[in-house]
Structure formats: structure tokens, C-alpha cells
N, C-alpha and C positions, 0 to 999 in steps of 0.2 A: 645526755644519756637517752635510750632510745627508752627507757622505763614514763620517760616523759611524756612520749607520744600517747598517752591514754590520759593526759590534760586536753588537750589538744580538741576545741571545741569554734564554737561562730564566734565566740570572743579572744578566745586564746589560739595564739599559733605556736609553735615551736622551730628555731632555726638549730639544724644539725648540719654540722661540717660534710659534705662530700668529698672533697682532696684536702687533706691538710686544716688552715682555716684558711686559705683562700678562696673558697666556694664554697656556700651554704644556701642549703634548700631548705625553703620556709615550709612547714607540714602545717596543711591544714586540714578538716575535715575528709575532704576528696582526696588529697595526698595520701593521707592514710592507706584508705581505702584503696587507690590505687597501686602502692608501693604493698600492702601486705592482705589486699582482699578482703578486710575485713574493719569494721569502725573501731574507732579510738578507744571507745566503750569495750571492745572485748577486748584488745589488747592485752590487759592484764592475763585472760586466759589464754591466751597465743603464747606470751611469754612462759607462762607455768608448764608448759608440755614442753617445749624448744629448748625450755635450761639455757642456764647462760653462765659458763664455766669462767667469766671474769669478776660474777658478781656470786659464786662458790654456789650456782644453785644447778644442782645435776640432771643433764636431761636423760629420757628413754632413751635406747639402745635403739637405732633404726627409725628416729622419728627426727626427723628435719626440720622444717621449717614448712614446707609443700603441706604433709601429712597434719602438722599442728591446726595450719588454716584450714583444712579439707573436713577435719574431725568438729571443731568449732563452727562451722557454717552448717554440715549436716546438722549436729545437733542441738545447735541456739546460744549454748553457753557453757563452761567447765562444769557448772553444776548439774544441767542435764548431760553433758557425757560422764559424771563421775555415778550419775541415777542408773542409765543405761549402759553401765561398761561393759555387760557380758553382750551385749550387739558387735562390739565390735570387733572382728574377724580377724583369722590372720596373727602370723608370727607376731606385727608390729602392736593388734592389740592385747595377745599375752602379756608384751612388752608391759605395755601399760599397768594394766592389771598387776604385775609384778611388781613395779615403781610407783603405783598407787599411792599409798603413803607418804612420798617422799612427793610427788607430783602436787600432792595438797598442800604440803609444806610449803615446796614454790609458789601456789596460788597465793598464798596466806603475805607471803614477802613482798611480792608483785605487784601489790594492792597499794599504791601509795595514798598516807595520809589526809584528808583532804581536809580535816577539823581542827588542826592546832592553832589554839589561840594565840595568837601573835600582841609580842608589845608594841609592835609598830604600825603603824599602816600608810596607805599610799601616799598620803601627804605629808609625814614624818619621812619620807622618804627623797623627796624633794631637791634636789641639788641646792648647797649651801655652803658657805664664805668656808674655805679648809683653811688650814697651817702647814704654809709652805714649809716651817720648816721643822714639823713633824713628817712632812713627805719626805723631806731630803734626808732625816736622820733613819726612817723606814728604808731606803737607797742604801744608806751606808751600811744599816745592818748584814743588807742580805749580798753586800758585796756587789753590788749592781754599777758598775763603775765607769759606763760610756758616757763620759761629759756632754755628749748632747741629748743625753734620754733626757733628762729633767727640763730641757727645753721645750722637748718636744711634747711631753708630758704638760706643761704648765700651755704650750700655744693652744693643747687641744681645748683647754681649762683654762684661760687668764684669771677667772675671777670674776665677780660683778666689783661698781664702783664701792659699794660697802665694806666688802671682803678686801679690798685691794687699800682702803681708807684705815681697816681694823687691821692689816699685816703690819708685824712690828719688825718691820727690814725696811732696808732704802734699797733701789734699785739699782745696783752698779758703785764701782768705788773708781772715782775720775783722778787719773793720771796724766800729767804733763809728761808723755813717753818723748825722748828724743831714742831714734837711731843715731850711734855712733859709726864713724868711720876710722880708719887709720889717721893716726897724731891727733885723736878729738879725747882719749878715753881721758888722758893723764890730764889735761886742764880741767874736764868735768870731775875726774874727784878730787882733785884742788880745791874747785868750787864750794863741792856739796862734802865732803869727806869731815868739814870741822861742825859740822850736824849732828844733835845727837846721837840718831844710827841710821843704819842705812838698813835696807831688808837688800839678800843677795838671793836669786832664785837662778837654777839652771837647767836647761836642756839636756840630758845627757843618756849616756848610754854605759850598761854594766854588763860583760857575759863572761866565764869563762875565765874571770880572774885578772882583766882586764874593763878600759873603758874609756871615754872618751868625751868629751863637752863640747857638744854643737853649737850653744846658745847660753846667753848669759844676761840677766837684768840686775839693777839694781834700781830699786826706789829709798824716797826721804820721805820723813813724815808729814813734811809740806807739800806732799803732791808730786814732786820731782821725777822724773823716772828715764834711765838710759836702757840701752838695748845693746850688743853689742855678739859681733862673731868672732871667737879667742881667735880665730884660724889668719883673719884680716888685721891682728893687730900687730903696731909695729913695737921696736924696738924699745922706744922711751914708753910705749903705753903698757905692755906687756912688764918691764921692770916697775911702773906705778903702780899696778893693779896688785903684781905678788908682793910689793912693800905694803899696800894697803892691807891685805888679804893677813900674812906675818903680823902685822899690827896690833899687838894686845889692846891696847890704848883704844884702838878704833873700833867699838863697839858694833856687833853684827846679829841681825835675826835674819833666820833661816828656816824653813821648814826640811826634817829630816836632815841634819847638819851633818853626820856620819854619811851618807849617801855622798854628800856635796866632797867632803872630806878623800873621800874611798877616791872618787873620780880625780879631785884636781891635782892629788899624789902624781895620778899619772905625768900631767904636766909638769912635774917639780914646783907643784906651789903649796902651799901651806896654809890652814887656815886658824886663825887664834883670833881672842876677843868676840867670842859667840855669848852676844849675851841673853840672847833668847834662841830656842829650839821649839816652834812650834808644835812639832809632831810628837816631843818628848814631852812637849805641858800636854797636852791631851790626853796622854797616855798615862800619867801621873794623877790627870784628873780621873778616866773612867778607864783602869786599867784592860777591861772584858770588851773595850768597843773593836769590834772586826777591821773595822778600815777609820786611817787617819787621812782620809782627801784633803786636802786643804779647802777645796771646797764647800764642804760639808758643816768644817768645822768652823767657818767663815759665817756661815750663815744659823747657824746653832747659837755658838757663840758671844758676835757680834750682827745678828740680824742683818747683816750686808750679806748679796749675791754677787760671786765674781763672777764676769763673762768675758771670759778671756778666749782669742780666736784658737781653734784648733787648727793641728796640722793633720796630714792626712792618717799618720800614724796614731791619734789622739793626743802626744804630746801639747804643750803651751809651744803656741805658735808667737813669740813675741814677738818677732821683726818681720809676720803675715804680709800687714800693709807694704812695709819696704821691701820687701824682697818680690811684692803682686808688680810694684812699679817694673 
């Protein structure tokens, strides 16, 4: 805020945005002075004549910003032109004189505090060990949902070694992923399908009452994990997959199971034996939370961070590596 620039001294500088926030000019003493002719120190009384209609404080009729400088430099300071107002000539100082009262008011606002005793000071202020996963759930609240902010957030920020020793999460949750091919699905869940459950997650797409499934995982809770594209599968694996999928018997966790449900109708498949709905226990836990990410609630939770590759769309990119080949 430009009310700042009357900080603005041999120890303090102020940076105010020029385009956007991609350029900023650092104001220093000479800045000042060069940008509005006038020191940091008067400032406050520059602004009291010039009104500033974003911060509700009303300026004179015919007085700009030129006339506000030119009126304060003739006369030293607000308080000697408010001494000597009948000097000044001219519709513009009627003006004044008119809006007197109201002009003093702006002085009086303009004036920033400079004495508040503060409970903190510079070394309380210090960078120190945070909670990653009071960040992540601040994320969630405000709907903030691009899966690589908090990356990029935490590289700017990794942590010292204490903070990163006192974090109560592990880093990453390690999966044995196979990509599957044509004639591979139905032997893997042979394999792994008499486990007690599998977790199924998918790719997919909803518009318009319609949708579609690009990408499909399953993991076991030994680590296990396949990858698999419906579109590549053949005959014997695609009839394994919707017996498994039909399966009461065959216990399944899903996050947001209704979405998965919606989409693989499409296909003519079916899904029973969901014995966990992630996105419906969280929401049974803290009914008012804005966003159920899985992510979020991975590391809330269960103190684990998923970092799973994105695709260009932000979706989970599970078969990233196999498909980069």
C-alpha cells in the first residue's frame, strides 16, 4: 500500500508491485522523493489533500496530485498550509478551504501508527520446524487443489533436520506397481484377489451424463500394485476383472466408490463388496470439511504423503513411467 511509503527510511525500504507482481520497485528514501517530490516524512500530508477513494477518504475537487505536492513544498507541511489557508489563491484553494474539515480527517487517518506494542518481536519471528500437515489441511480448506502446489510450497521450505526429525509422517508410501498388458490382468488377480482386500482407484472422466475409464490400479496391502488400461484388455481379462469387480465376497476400498460406480456402469460392470469408502469415512468423520482429496486426507490421517506422478491434465498418472517408455 502506497500509505507505506512514509515508513520508508535509511533502514526500511518498501517493495510496491509496478506490473502485476512480476516487477517491483524497491522505494527508498530518494525513490520517494523522486517518484512524488517530496520525503517519506511528508507523505502522510500529500496523501491527506489527494484523497484516496479506495481507502473511503475524499479528496478536493480539482486538486490532483501535482497541486497536493506543490501546496506542501511551498508550505513545509499540512499543518503550516492548514495555518496559512487563506494564502492560498484560486478556485482550487476555495476548494480547500471548503473541504477543510474533511481534509483534516484524512490527515488524522494517513498518519500510520508507529507505537503499538507488539507481542512479538524480530527473533520470535524467526523461521521454524512447521506442520506439514496443518499446511495440507489449510490446502484443503480453502479448496486449493493443484497437486503440485504443496510441492512446490514445501521445496521452497523443506524443513531444517529437527523439523523434518519432529514431522509425524513418513515420506512416501512404496509400492510394488506392475504395468499390466493384454492376458496378464486375470493371472494377477488369481494371484493377489484371495488377499484380504485390494484398494481399486481409477482414472476417469464424467460429463454430461456420460463417462468413460482411462486408467485403472489396484493395490494389496502387502505392497502389491498393478496398473492397467481397460481399453488394452482382452477377452479372458476383461471377463476376470467384472467377476472380480461383481464379487460380493471380494472385499474392495475405494475412494469416492459412487464416482467409480457412475463411470464403470458405463462399461457394463458392476461393483459389490466395497468394504471401505474412503471419501464417505471422512465425511462421516468431519461432516463441514470443503474438499475430500485423498491426498489430504492421507496425510491428516495417516501422517503418510502420497506422491503420486501427475498427468498433464492433473489427474493420477499411474502407468506415467510405462507409457514415457
Amino acid at each position: 500500500d502506497r500509505d507505506s511509503f512514509q515508513l520508508v527510511s535509511e533502514h526500511t525500504t518498501v517493495l510496491y508491485p509496478t506490473k502485476g507482481v512480476s516487477e517491483l520497485t524497491r522505494f527508498t528514501p530518494e525513490k520517494v522523493v523522486e517518484k512524488y517530490g517530496l520525503t517519506p516524512a511528508q507523505y502522510p500530508d500529500f496523501a491527506a489533500l489527494r484523497g484516496d477513494p479506495s481507502d473511503n477518504l475524499p479528496g478536493i475537487p480539482g486538486v490532483g496530485e501535482k497541486t497536493a505536492a506543490k501546496w506542501i513544498n511551498q508550505f513545509g507541511s499540512f499543518a503550516d498550509l492548514v495555518e496559512r489557508v487563506d494564502e492560498v489563491k484560486g478556485k482550487a484553494g476555495q476548494n480547500l478551504r471548503d473541504h477543510l474539515e474533511a481534509v483534516k480527517l484524512n490527515r488524522r487517518l494517513t498518519e500510520m501508527v508507529k507505537d503499538v506494542e507488539l507481542p512479538k518481536t524480530v527473533t520470535d519471528l524467526e523461521r521454524a520446524a512447521y506442520d506439514r500437515t496443518a499446511v495440507v489441511m489449510v490446502l484443503d480448506t480453502l479448496e486449493i487443489r493443484n497437486p503440485s502446489l504443496r510441492e512446490r510450497l514445501f521445496a521452497v521450505d523443506p524443513g531444517t533436520e529437527e523439523a523434518e526429525a519432529a514431522a509425524p509422517f513418513v515420506e512416501g508410501v512404496e509400492l510394488d506397481g506392475t504395468v499390466l498388458g493384454a492376458g496378464e490382468l486375470k493371472p494377477w488377480l488369481a494371484e493377489h484377489d484371495g488377499k484380504a482386500v485390494l484398494g481399486l482407484a481409477t482414472v476417469d472422466t464424467w460429463a454430461l451424463g456420460s463417462g468413460s475409464v482411462a486408467e485403472v490400479a489396484l493395490a494389496a496391502a502387502d505392497g502389491a500394485a498393478a496398473w492397467f488400461d481397460p481399453a488394452r484388455l482382452d477377452e479372458a481379462d476383461e471377463n476376470a476383472f467384472a467377476k472380480w469387480l461383481a464379487d460380493p465376497e471380494k472385499p474392495k476400498v475405494l475412494h469416492n466408490a459412487k464416482g467409480a460406480m457412475r463411470v464403470f456402469a458405463e462399461h457394463g460392470w458392476t461393483i459389490e463388496g466395497v468394504s471401505m469408502d474412503t471419501a464417505l469415512a471422512a465425511y462421516l468423520v468431519k461432516p463441514g470439511r470443503r474438499s475430500f482429496a485423498l491426498d489430504a486426507l492421507s496425510l491428516e490421517y495417516l501422517g503418510r504423503e502420497l506422491g503420486p506422478a501427475a498427468a498433464a491434465d492433473g489427474q493420477l498418472a499411474f502407468g506415467a513411467d510405462d507409457q514415457a517408455e
